[in-house]
N, C-alpha and C positions, 0 to 999 in steps of 0.2 A: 660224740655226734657233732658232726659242723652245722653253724649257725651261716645262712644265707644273709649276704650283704643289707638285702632287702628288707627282712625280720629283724636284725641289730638295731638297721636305722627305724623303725617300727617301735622297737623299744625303747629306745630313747627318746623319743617321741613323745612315750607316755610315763615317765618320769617325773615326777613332782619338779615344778621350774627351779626351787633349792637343792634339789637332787644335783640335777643339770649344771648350775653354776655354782663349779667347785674349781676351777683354772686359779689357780694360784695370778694373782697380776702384781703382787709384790712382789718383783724379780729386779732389783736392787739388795739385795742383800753382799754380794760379794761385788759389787761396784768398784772402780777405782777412783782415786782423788776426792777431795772433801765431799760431804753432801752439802747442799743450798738449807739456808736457815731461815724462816720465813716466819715474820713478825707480824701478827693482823690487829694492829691498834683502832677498839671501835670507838669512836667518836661520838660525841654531842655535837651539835650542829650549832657553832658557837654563834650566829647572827640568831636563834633561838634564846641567848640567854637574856639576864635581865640588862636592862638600859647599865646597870654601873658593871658594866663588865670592863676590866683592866687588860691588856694584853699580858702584862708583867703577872697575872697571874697563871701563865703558862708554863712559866720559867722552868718550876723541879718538874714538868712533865718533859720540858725539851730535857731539861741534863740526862734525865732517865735514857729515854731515846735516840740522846749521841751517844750516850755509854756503850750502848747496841752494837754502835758504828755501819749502818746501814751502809752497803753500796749502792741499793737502787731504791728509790721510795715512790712511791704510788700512790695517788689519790681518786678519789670518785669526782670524776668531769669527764667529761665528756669528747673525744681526741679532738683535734682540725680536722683529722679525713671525716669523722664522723657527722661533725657539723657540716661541711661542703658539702654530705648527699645528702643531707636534711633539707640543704638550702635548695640545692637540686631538683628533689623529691619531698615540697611539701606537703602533697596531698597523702604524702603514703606515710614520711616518718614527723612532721613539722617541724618545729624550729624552736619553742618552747624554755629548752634546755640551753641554747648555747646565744653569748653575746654577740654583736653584733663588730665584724672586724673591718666596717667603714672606713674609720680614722686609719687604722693600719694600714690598707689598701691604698689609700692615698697619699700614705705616708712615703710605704715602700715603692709603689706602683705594682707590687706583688699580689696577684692573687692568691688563696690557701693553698693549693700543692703544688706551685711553684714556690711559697716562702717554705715550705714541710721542705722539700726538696734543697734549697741550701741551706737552712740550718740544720740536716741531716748532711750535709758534705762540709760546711765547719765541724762538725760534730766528728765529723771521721779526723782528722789534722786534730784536734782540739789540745792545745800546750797545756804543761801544767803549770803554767805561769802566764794566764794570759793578760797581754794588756785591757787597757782600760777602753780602748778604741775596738778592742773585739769582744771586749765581753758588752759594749755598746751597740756593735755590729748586731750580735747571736740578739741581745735581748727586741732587736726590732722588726727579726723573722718570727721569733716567738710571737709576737703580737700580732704578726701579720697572719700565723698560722696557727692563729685562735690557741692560744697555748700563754694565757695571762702567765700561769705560775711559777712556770720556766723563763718566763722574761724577768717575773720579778725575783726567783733567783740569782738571776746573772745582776741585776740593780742593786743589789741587798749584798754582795758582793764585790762594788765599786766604792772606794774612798768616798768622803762625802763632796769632795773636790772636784771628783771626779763622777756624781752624778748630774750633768748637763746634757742639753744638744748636743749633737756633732756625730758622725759615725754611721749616719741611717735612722739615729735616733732623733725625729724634730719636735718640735716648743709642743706641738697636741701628744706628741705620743711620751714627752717627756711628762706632761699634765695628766696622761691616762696612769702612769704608774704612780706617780701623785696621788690619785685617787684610790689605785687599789691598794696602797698603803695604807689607808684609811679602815678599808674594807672588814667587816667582822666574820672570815672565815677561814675555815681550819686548814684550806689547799694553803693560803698564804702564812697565814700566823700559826700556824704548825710545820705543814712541810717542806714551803719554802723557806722558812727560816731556817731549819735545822738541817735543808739541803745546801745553803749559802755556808753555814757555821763548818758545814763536815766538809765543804768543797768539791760540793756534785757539781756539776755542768748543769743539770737539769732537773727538774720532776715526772713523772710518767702520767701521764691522763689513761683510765683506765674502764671508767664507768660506759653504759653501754644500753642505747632507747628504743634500740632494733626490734626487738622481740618483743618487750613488754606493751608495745602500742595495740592492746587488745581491741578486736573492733567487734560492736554486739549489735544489736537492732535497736537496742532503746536506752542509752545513755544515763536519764535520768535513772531511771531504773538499776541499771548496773552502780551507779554511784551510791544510791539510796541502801543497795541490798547489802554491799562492802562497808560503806559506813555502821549500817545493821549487827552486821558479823564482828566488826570492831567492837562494836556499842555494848555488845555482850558481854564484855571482860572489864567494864567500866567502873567496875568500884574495885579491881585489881588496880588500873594504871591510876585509878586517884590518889588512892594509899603509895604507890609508887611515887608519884608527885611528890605528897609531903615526904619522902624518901628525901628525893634530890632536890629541894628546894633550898634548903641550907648550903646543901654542898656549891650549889650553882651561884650562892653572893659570897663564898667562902676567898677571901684572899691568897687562897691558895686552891688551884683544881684540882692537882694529884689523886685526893682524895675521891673526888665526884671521878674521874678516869677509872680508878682502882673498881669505884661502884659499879659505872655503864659496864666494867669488863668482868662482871664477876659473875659467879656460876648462874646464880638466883634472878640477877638482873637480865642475864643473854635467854633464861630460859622464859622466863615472862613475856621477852616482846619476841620469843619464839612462837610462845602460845598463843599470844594477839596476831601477829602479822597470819602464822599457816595454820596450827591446828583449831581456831575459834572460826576462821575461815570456811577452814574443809568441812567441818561439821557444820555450817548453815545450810540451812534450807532455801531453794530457790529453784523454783519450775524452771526455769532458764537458765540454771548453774551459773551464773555470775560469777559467785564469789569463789567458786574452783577454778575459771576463767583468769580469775585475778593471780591464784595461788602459780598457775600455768604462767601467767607471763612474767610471773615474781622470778620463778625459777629460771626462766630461757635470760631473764636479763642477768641473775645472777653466776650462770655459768657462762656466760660471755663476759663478763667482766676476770673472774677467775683465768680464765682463759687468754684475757687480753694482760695480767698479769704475770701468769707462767712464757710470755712472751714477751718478759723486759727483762730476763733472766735465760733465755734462753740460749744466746750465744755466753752465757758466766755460770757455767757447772759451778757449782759452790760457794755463789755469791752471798753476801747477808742483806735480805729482803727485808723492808718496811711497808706494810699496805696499811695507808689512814684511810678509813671506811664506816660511813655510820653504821653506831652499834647493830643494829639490828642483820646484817648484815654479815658480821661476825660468825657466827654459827657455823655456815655456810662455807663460806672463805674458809675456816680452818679446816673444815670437813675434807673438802675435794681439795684442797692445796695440799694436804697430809695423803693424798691417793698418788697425787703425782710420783714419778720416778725418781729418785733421787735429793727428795726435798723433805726437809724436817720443821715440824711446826713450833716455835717457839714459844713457850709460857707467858703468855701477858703479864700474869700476875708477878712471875721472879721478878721480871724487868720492871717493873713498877713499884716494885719494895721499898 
């Protein structure tokens, strides 16, 4: 008997949705040339930690991490473009997240995507031997195109001789890398050091405020109900605490990195951030609200990931990402075509 076009499409209509989506989408199997190898190191948020925190107790996490040999490395910030329609569009996305590229701007007389713009066209030319006068050049587009990290790569990479004025770089914008020198966080004293050590040109800014700027009717309310949902797993994340409280004045962090990355820890602040979340109560669903813009920022960010790799088939990828974040990342980065997600844990042995 022939089945009418009509009644096929009829019947599958009414097919259970797990019936229905059975398409194979791992279609990388017989690919050519390397696969992409993609490293998601979650992070502590080191200006969190306590007042004696040493930078030198980074040190066995970097060697661990050059050992990798990353081509491209990625941090959670926020890009230059990203920031310029912030600045654009404060009423819709604010300003919040990203510093202020005053000094740069009158450093250079470049506004943000005119400085993105030449330091994407020294970036095309880029020697593998560049003087001191251009890797002076590239670090004071970076600053002008709100891209600290990547300045203070190409800085962190100049003789000490050879860190002055001169080149586009002047006495404030030589004083601003001065200071985030200083700075206690992990885009710097993680990724640009170990981008400097391996001889990137740059860092990738990846993080992303588009989607997560939930707007509700009653603010206090939406804050109070998410704190709620949090509040509920509260004598989990205390026990947690005295967890990593040792590890975090330890003269060495290896150890506390090995923790945040480890099965029991990633699934913890799983179950705080989305499933303690989704299961609160609220007339006004808040806290689902919350779970909603958790996820639209977290696949914009993955997404602006798989897009620093995208012209490097079989590149070796480093995303530094706070931990909680982690899940996620490795989840849909291991969906991509051609991409394999690499064991935190080996690499940290």
């Amino acid at each position: 008997m022939r089945l009418s076009r009509t009644w096929m499409w009829g019947l599958a209509l009414t097919l259970p949705l797990a019936a229905q989506a059975q398409v194979n989408l791992k279609l990388d199997r017989d690919m050519t040339g390397p696969r992409a190898k993609v490293l998601v190191l979650g992070t502590v948020h080191l200006s969190e930690l306590p007042d004696t925190f040493n930078p030198a107790t980074l040190l066995p996490l970097l060697e661990r991490l050059a050992a990798f040999k990353p081509e491209v490395i990625t941090i959670e910030a926020l890009t230059g473009e990203e920031c310029d329609l912030a600045a654009r569009h404060p009423t819709r996305y604010g300003m919040d997240y990203c510093p202020s590229v005053e000094v740069a701007r009158k450093s250079t007389g470049l506004e943000v995507p005119a400085a993105i713009a030449e330091a994407e066209k020294l970036l095309a030319d880029w020697p593998a031997a560049p003087t001191p006068a251009q890797r002076r050049r590239l670090a004071s587009l970076f600053l002008a195109a709100n891209d600290r990290s990547s300045a203070y790569t190409q800085w962190l990479q100049l003789p000490d001789t050879e860190r002055k004025a001169g080149d586009g770089l002047d006495a404030p914008l030589v004083e601003l890398l001065g200071q985030i020198a200083t700075r206690r966080n992990e885009n710097y004293l993680i990724a640009a050091r170990l981008a400097a050590r391996l001889g990137l040109p740059r860092v990738y800014a990846t993080d992303n405020h588009t989607g997560d700027n939930v707007r509700v009717k009653d603010e206090e309310a939406f804050g109070r109900e998410l704190k709620a949902a949090w509040g509920s797993q509260g004598a989990l994340l205390e026990a947690r605490q005295k967890q990593v409280e040792p590890l975090q004045q330890a003269s060495d962090l290896l150890p506390l990195y090995r923790h945040v990355n480890g099965l029991a820890d990633l699934q913890l602040s799983a179950d705080v951030n989305v499933k303690a979340t989704m299961e609160a109560r609220s007339q006004a669903r808040y806290p689902q609200m919350w779970v909603a813009g958790w996820e639209v920022r977290n696949l914009r960010i993955v997404a602006n990931i798989r897009e620093t790799f995208r012209e490097r088939p079989g590149a070796r990828v480093l995303s530094i990402v706070g931990a909680s974040h982690k899940p996620m990342f490795d989840a849909w980065l291991g969906q991509m075509q051609g991409v394999d997600i690499v064991d935190v844990a080996e690499v940290l042995k």
